[in-house]
C-alpha positions in Angstrom: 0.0 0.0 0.0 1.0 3.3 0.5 -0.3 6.3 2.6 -3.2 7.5 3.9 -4.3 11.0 5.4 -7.6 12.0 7.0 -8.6 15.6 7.9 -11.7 16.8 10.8 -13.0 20.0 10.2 -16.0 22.0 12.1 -16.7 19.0 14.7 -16.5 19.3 18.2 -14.2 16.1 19.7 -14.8 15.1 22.7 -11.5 13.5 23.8 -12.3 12.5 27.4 -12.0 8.7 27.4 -8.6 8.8 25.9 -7.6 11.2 29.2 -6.4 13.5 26.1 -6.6 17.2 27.4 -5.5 19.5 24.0 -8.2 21.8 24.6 -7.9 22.9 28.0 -6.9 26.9 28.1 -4.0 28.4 29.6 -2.4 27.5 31.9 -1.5 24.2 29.6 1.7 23.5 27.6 2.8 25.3 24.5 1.3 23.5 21.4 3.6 23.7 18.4 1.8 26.2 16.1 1.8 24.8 12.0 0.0 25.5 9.0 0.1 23.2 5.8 -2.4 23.3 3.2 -4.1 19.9 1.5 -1.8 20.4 -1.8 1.5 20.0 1.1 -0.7 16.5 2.5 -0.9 15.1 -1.2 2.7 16.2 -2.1 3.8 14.3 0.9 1.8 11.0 -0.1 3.0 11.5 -3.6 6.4 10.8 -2.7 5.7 7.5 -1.3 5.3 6.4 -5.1 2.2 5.7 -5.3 0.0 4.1 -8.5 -2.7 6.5 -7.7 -3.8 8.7 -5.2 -7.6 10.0 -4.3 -10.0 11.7 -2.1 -13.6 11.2 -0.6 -15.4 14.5 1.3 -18.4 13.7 3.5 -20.2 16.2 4.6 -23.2 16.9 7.2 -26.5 18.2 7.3 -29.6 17.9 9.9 -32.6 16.8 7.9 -36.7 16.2 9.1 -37.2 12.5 9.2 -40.7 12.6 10.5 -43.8 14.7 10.8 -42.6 15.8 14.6 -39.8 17.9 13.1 -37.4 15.9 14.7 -33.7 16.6 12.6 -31.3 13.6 12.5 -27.8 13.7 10.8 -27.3 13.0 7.5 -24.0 12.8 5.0 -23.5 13.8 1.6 -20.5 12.0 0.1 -18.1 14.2 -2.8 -15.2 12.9 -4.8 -12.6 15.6 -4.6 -9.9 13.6 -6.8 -8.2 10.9 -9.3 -11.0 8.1 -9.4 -13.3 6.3 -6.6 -14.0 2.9 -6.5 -17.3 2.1 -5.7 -17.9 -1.6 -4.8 -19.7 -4.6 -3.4 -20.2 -8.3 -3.9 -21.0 -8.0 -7.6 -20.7 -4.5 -9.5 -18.2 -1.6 -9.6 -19.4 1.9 -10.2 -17.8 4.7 -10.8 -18.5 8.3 -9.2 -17.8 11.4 -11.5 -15.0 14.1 -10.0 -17.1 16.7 -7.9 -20.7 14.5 -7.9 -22.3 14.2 -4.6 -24.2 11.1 -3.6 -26.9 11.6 -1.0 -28.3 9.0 1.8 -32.1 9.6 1.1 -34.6 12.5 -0.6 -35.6 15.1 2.0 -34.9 18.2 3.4 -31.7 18.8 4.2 -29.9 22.0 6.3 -26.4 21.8 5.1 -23.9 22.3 9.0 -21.7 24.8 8.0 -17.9 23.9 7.9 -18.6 20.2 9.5 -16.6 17.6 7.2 -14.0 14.8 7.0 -11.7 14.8 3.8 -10.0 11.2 3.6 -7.2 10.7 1.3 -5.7 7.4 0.1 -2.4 7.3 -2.0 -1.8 3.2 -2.6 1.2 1.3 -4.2 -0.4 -1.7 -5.2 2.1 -4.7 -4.4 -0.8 -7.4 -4.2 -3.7 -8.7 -6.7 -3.6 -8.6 -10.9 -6.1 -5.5 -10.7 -5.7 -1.9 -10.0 -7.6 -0.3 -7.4 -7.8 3.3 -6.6 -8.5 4.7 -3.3 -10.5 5.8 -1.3 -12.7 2.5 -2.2 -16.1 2.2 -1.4 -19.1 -0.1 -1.2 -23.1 -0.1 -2.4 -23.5 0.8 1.2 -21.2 4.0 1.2 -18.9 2.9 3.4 -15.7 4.4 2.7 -12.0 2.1 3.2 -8.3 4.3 2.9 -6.2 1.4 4.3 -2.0 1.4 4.2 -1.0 -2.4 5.2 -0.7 -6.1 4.3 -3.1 -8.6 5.4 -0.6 -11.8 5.8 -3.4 -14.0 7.8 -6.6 -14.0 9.7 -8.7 -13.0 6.8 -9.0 -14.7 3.5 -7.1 -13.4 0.5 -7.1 -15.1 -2.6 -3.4 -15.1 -3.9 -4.8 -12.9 -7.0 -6.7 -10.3 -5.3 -5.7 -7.3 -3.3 -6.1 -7.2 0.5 -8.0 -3.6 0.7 -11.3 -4.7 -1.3 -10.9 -8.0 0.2 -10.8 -6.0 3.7 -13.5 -4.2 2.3 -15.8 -6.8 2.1 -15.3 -8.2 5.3 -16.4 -4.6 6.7 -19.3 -4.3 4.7 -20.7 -7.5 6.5 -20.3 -6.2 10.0 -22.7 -5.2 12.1 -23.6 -1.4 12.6 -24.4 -2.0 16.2 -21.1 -2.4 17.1 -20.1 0.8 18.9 -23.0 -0.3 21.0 -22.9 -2.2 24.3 -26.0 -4.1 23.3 -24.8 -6.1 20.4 -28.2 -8.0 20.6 -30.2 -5.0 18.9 -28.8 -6.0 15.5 -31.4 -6.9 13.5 -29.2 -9.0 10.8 -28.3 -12.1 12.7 -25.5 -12.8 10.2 -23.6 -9.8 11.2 -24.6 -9.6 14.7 -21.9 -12.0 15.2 -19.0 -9.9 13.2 -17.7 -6.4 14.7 -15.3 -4.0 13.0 -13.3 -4.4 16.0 -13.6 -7.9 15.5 -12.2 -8.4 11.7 -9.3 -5.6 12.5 -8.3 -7.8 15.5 -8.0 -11.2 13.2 -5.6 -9.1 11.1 -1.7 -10.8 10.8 0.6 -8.2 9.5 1.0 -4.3 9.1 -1.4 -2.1 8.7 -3.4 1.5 9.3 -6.8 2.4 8.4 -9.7 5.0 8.5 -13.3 3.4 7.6 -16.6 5.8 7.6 -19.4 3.4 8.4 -21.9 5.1 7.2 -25.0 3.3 8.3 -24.0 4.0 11.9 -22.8 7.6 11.1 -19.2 6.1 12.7 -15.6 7.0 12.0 -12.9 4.1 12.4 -9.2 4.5 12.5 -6.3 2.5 14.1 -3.0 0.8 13.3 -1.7 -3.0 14.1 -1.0 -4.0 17.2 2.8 -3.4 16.9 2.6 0.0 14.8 4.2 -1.4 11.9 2.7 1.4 9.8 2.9 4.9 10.9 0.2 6.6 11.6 0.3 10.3 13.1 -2.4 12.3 14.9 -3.3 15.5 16.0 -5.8 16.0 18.7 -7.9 19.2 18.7 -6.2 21.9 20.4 -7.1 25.9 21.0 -4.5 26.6 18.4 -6.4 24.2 15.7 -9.2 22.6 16.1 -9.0 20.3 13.4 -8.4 16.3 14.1 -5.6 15.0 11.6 -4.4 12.0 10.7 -1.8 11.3 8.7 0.9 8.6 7.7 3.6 11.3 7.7 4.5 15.0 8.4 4.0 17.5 5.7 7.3 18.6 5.0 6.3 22.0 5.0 4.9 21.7 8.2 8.1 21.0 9.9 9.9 24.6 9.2 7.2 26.9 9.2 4.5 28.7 11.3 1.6 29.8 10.5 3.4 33.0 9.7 5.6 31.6 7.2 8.7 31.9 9.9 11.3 29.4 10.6 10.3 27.6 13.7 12.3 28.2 16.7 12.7 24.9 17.7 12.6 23.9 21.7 10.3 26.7 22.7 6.9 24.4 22.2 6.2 21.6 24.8 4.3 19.6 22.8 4.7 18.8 19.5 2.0 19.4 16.4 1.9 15.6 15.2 2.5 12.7 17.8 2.5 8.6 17.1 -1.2 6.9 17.2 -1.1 4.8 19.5 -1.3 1.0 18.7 -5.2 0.4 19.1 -8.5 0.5 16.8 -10.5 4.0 17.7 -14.1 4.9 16.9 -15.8 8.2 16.9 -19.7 8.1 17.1 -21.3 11.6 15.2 -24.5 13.0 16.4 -26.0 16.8 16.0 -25.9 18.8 19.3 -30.0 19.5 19.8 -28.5 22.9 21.1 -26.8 24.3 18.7 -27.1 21.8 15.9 -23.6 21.2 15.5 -21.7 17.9 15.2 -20.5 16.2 17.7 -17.9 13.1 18.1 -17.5 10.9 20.9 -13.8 9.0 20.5 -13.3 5.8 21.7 -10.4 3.4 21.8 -11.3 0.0 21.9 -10.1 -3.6 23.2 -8.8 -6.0 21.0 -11.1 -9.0 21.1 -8.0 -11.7 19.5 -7.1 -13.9 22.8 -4.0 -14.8 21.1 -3.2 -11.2 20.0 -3.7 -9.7 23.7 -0.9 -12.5 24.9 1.8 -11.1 21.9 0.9 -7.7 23.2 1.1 -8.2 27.0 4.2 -10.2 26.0 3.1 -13.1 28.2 6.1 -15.8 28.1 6.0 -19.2 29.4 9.2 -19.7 31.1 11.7 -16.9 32.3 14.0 -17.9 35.1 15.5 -21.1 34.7 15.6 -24.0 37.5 18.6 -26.3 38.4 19.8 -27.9 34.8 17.7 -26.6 32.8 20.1 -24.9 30.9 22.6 -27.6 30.5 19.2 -30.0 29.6 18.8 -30.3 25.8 15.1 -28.8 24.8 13.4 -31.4 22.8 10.1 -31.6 20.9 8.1 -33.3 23.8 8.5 -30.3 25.4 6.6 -28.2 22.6 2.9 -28.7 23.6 2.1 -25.2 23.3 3.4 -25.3 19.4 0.7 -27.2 18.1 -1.7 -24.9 17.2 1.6 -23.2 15.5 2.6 -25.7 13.7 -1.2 -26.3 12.6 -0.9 -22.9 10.9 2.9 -23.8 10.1 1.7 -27.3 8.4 -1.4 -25.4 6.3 1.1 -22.7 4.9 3.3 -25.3 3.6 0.2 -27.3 2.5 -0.8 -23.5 0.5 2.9 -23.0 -0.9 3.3 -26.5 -1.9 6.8 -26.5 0.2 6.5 -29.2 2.7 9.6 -29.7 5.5 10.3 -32.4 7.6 9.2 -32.4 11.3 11.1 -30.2 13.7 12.2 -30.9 17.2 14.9 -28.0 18.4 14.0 -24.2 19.3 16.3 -22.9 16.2 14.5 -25.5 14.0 10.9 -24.6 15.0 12.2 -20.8 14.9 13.6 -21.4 11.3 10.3 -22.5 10.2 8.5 -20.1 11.6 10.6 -17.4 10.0 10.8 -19.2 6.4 6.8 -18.9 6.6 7.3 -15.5 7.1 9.7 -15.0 4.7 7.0 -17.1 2.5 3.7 -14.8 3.4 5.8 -12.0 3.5 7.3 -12.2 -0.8 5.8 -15.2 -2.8 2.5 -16.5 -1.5 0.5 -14.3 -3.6 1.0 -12.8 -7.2 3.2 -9.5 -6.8 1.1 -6.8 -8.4 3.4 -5.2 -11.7 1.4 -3.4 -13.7 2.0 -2.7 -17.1 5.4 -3.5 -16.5 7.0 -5.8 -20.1 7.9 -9.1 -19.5 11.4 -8.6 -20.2 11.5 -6.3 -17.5 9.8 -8.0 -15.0 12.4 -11.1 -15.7 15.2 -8.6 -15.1 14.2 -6.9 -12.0 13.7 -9.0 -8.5 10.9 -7.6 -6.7 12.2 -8.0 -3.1 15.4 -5.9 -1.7 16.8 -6.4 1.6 18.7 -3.4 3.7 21.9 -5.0 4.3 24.5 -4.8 6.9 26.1 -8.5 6.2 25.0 -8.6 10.1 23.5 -11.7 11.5 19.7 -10.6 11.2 20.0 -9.7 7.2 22.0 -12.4 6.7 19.1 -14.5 7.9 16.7 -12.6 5.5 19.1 -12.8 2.8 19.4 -17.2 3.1 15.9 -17.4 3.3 14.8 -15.1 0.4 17.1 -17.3 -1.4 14.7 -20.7 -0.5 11.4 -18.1 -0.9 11.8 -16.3 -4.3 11.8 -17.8 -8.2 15.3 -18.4 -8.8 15.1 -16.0 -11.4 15.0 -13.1 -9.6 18.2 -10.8 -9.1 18.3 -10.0 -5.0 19.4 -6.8 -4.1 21.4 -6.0 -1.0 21.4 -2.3 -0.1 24.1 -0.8 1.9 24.8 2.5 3.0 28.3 4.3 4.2 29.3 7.1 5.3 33.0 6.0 5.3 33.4 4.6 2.3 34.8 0.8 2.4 36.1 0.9 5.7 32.5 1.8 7.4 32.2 -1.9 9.7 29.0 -2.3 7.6 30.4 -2.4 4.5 33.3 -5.0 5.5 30.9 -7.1 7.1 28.5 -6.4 3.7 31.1 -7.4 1.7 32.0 -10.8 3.8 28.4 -11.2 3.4 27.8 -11.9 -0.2 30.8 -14.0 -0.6 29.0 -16.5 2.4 25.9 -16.3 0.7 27.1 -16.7 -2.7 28.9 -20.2 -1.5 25.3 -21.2 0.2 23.2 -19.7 -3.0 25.3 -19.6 -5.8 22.8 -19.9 -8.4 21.2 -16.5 -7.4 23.0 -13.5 -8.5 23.2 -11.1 -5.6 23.5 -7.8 -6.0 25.8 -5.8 -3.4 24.3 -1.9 -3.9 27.2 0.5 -2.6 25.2 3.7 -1.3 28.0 6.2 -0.4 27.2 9.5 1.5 28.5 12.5 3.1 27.4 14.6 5.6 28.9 17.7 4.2 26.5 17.2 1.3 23.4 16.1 2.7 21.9 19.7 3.7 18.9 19.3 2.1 18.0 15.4 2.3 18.7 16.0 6.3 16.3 19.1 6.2 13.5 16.2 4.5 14.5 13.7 7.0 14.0 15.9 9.8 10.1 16.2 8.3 9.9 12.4 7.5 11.2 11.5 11.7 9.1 13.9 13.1 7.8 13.9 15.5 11.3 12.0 16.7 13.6 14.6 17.3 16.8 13.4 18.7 20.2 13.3 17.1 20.1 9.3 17.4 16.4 9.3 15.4 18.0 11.6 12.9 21.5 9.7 12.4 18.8 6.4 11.8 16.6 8.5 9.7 19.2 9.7 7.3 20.5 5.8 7.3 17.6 4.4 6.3 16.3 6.7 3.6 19.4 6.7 2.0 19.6 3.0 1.8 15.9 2.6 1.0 16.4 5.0 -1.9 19.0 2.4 -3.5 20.8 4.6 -5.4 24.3 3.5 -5.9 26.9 1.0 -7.2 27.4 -2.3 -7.9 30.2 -4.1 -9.9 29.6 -5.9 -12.6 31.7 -7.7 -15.3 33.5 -6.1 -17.6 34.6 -9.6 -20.2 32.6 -12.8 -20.7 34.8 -14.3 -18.5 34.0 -12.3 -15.3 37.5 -12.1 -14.5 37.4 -8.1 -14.2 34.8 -6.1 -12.9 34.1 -2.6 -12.9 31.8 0.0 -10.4 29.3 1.1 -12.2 26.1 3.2 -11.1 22.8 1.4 -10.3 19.1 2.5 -8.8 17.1 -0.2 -6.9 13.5 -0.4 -8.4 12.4 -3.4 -5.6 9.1 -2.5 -4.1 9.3 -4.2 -1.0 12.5 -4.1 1.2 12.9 -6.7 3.1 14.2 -5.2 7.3 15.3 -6.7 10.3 13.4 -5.1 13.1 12.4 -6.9 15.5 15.0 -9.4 16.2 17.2 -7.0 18.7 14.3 -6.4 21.1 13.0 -10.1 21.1 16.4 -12.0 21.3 18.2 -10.0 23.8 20.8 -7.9 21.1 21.1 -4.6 22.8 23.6 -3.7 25.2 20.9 -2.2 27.5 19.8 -5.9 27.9 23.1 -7.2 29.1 23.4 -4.7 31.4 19.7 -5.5 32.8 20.4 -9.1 33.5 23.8 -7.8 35.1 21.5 -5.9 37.3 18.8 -7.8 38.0 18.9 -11.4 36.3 16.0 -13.3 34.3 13.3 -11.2 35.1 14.5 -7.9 34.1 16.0 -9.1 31.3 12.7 -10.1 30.5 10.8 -7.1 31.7 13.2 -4.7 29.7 12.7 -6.7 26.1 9.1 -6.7 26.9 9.2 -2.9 27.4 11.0 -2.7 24.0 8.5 -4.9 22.1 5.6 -2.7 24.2 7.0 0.9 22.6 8.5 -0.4 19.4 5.5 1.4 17.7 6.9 4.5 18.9 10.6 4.6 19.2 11.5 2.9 15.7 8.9 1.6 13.5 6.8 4.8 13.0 9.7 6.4 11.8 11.9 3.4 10.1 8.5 2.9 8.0 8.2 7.1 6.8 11.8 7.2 6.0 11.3 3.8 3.7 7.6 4.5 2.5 9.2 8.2 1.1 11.1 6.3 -1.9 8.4 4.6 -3.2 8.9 1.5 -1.3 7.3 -0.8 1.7 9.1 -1.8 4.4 8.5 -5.2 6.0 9.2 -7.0 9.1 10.0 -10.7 9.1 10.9 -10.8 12.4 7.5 -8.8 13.7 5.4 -11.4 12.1 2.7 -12.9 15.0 3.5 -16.0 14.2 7.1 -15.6 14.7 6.9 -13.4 18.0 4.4 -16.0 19.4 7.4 -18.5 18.5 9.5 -17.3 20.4 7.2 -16.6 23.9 6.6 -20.0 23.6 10.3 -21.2 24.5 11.8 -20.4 27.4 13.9 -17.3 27.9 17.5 -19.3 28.4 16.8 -20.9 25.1 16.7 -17.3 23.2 19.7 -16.2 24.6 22.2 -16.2 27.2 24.3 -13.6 28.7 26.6 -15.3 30.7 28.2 -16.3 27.3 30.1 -13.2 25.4 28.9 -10.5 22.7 28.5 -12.6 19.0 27.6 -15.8 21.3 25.1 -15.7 23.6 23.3 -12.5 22.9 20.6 -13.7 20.3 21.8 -17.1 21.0 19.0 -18.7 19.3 19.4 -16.9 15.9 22.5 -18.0 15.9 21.8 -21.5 16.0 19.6 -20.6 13.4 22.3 -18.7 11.0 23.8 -22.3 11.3 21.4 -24.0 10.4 20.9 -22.1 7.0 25.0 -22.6 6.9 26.0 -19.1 7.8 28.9 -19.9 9.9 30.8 -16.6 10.0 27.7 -14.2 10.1 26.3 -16.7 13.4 29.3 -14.7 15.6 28.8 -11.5 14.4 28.3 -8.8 17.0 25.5 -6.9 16.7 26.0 -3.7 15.7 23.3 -0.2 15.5 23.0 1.2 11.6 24.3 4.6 13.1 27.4 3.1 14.2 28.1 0.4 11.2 27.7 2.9 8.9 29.5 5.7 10.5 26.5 8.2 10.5 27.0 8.5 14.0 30.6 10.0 13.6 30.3 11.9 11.1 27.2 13.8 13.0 29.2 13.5 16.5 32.2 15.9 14.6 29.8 17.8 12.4 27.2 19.0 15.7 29.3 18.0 18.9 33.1 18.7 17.8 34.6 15.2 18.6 33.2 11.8 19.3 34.1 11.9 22.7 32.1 15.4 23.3 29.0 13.6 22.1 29.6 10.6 24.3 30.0 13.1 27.3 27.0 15.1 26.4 25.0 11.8 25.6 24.5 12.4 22.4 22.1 10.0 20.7 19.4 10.8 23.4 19.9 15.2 23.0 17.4 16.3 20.9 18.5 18.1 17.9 18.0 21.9 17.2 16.7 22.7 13.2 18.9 25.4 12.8 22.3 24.4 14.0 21.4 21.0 12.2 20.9 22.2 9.2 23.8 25.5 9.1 
């Protein structure tokens, strides 16, 4: 998918049951102050590379329903943009730009000012036919979605995960903001909530959904936050509710003057992270005043086996006499077998069936393979109008590459996941040339993978940078991270759209033979980029977590990687996905996959790693059984090492903004945030 944007105007919010207090008058923190039009929101979403990109207005207006007089809200619906899909079970329709659909004949007194505007900008990756949000049913419901449905919902391997999502909303109930869900009066859908299908959903995803029927505004991410999504409560300075994938960039350096922004002087920043969760806001008209009113909610998620992922509920942490030196067999594995249930189905669907598996790396390589599977070729890769010839030449999967153990991992199992056919490329970024530690260790890489794989041709892309150079990219980063704003977010930030972008080098031979070989330029064109998150905070890779156990043993180990799994959504993945998503691609997370996170809950902690044991040997302990098991002997020792620091980002910034290394270290830097103007002089 791509992006998605949704803008409240002229309703009054009523925020109370999320304990959000933006409206409150002085005294109150300093709200950052922005102004950005609906031509900076599209410009934003255009740079994600999107196939199309379109609008939906609804609007409101109190109409007589019966002879008492009584008014009850009604909503006209407008197509502002490039093509609405109108759907359901059997037709497709098509809406003219600027027509207005409206819910019944009657009088109608239009509410002044009282609209949403949803906007939906979508890469198609899945199905063999286009779509072009927002989509729409018969009903008028109205779907912007930016995610992956990988399980939990049926999707044929042909079609496209939004209208299949679609669908399944259509058939909920409308009663379901309601505590009564007995009042339905279709028993088919009485049993089916929105909340309901959102919660059955394995992989990444945001949404907004207008239920029309129940006059009800959905919005939410996954569980994890594996898409961004961004908010802006009402405040006194703007009263308008916003929601967007990622920050206009012009809203990040001006006011609503048109002045630079003096950054550190507001308190609270303009956008701020959705939290993980499905939301709902109920419209009625105020009998007062006649004006609309919104009620937000945040609701529960009704998946049992979702909740335990989220409240990171693991079955064994501190380990009793011998257990460690005991060997973990399959007997052991009671709690896999709804696992490998799904597992065994997968294989059944991709025709790819293993033999059975007794050891933790050996269930966790199987687990991660299906992810691998669900994840690149489970389902026909949507290309367009793309020539055959072309299609044979490019691969459609890249991976962002540091030679480390996790991409390594990525990079062996593409290998067993995608047609042979298929180029694979590697994407690695320096800011030291060859001697950045990432590059080495790339390098290292390719030659191990090319003895395991040597039938695939694997494409090493050298991205070289320089601080000195990158005014103007770090001035976009700084809008792409926001609202992260430390040196440390910034230093990732810059990383990762650089390598994302996959503009670079490779070498390629320059005789028949392939005895010589020359650099020559190259540009990426994979959709999907294939990232490693994930694997740090669940297999004890930090250093924080060795010092933890240090401290305090087993349990706050355990407690500390739970607390990074809990704010993932908020510290990296928010902002890991806007930096990727700006060059036209789609980040996902092999490692974040449910199935794969339940995986590993289900073994005991001393079987995912072991601190006792030094850095490159027992940190991550059981991926590096598993880089053995794939025959990745030399990348199974690596030490783990932070793309700031294996690239030499963090350096480079340390000298440009700090003077030395060693004045950042003493003034902490990754944690300080960063001022715009010194940043950018």
């Amino acid at each position: 998918m791509c992006g998605i944007a949704l803008i409240v105007s002229g309703i009054r919010l009523h925020l109370s049951s999320l304990h959000v207090d933006a409206t409150s008058p002085s005294p109150s923190p300093v709200h950052e102050q922005l102004e950005f039009s609906i031509d900076d929101l599209k410009a934003v979403l255009r740079r994600r590379g999107p196939d199309s990109l379109g609008g939906v207005k609804v609007f409101f207006s109190l109409k007589s329903s019966n002879p008492s007089g009584e008014e009850q809200l009604e909503c006209f619906i407008e197509r502002v943009d490039d093509g609405v899909a109108f759907q359901n079970q059997n037709d497709q329709y098509e809406m003219e730009n600027g027509s207005i659909l409206q819910s019944e004949n009657g009088c109608s007194n239009p509410i002044s000012g009282a609209e949403l505007y949803l906007l939906g900008a979508t890469l198609q990756l899945r199905g063999v036919n286009s779509i072009v949000q927002p989509l729409m049913d018969a009903s008028r419901n109205i779907l912007v979605y930016n995610g992956e449905i990988f399980g939990g919902l049926h999707v044929e391997c042909h079609e496209n995960d939004a209208e299949s999502l679609m669908l399944a909303l259509w058939n909920c109930c409308s009663c379901n903001f309601s505590l009564d869900m007995n009042t339905c009066e279709d028993e088919f859908r009485r049993e089916r909530t929105i909340v309901d299908i959102l919660s059955k959903i394995q992989g990444p995803w945001s949404i907004v959904y207008w239920q029309d029927s129940a006059k009800t505004l959905w919005f939410g991410r996954d569980a994890f936050g594996r898409r961004s999504l961004l908010v802006h409560w009402p405040t006194v300075e703007d009263s308008r509710f916003l929601l967007s994938s990622v920050s206009p960039a012009s809203s990040m350096f001006q006011d609503s003057a048109g002045l630079e922004v003096d950054s550190g002087t507001c308190e609270v920043s303009f956008w701020e992270e959705l939290p993980c969760g499905i939301y709902s806001v109920s419209f009625d008209a105020q009998k007062t005043d006649g004006c609309v009113v919104g009620e937000v909610k945040r609701h529960e998620w009704t998946n049992e086996l979702l909740k335990e992922l989220v409240e990171w509920k693991r079955t064994r942490i501190v380990p009793e006499h011998g257990d460690i030196s005991t060997p973990y067999h399959k007997d052991c594995l009671s709690q896999h077998e709804s696992h490998s249930t799904c597992l065994h189905n997968l294989q059944s669907a991709s025709g790819n069936f293993q033999a059975p598996v007794s050891t933790p790396a050996e269930i966790l390589l199987d687990a991660l393979r299906k992810s691998l599977i669900r994840r690149t070729s489970l389902y026909t890769i949507f290309q367009g109008t793309m020539s055959a010839s072309r299609k044979a030449e490019l691969g459609p999967v890249a991976i962002l590459f540091s030679g480390g153990l996790d991409s390594m991992i990525l990079a062996a199992l593409l290998d067993e996941c995608l047609d042979p056919c298929y180029e694979v490329d590697l994407l690695n970024v320096s800011f030291d040339g060859c001697s950045a530690p990432d590059r080495i260790s790339a390098k290292a890489g390719v030659k191990e993978l090319s003895r395991i794989a040597p039938l695939r041709r694997w494409k090493l892309v050298e991205i070289d940078a320089d601080m000195s150079d990158l005014t103007s990219e770090t001035k976009h980063v700084m809008s792409l991270i926001n609202p992260a704003n430390t040196y440390m977010d910034l230093n990732i930030g810059i990383a990762l759209w650089l390598a994302s972008g996959g503009n670079g080098w490779i070498y390629e031979s320059a005789d028949e033979d392939e005895k010589f070989h020359q650099r020559v330029k190259y540009k990426s064109e994979a959709k999907i980029l294939l990232v490693g998150s994930g694997a740090d905070e669940q297999c004890a890779g930090y250093g924080r977590h060795r010092t933890k156990y240090r401290q305090g043993g087993w349990n706050l180990l355990n407690e500390e990687m739970k607390l990074d799994i809990q704010r993932i959504w908020k510290r990296n993945l928010g902002r890991d996905d806007r930096c990727i998503a700006d060059n036209g691609k789609e980040a996902r997370f092999p490692f974040l996959d449910e199935d794969v996170i339940r995986t590993l809950l289900a073994f005991p902690l001393w079987e995912v790693t072991d601190l006792e044991k030094p850095a490159g040997t027992g940190d991550k302990k059981i991926l590096r059984e598993v880089a053995k098991l794939l025959g990745l002997h030399e990348a199974g020792v690596l030490p783990k090492r932070a793309i700031q620091f294996g690239s030499r980002i963090a350096r480079e910034s340390n000298r440009k903004n700090f003077g030395s290394n060693r004045a950042a270290n003493q003034a902490s830097a990754g944690s300080v945030k960063f001022n715009k103007q010194s940043v950018l002089r």
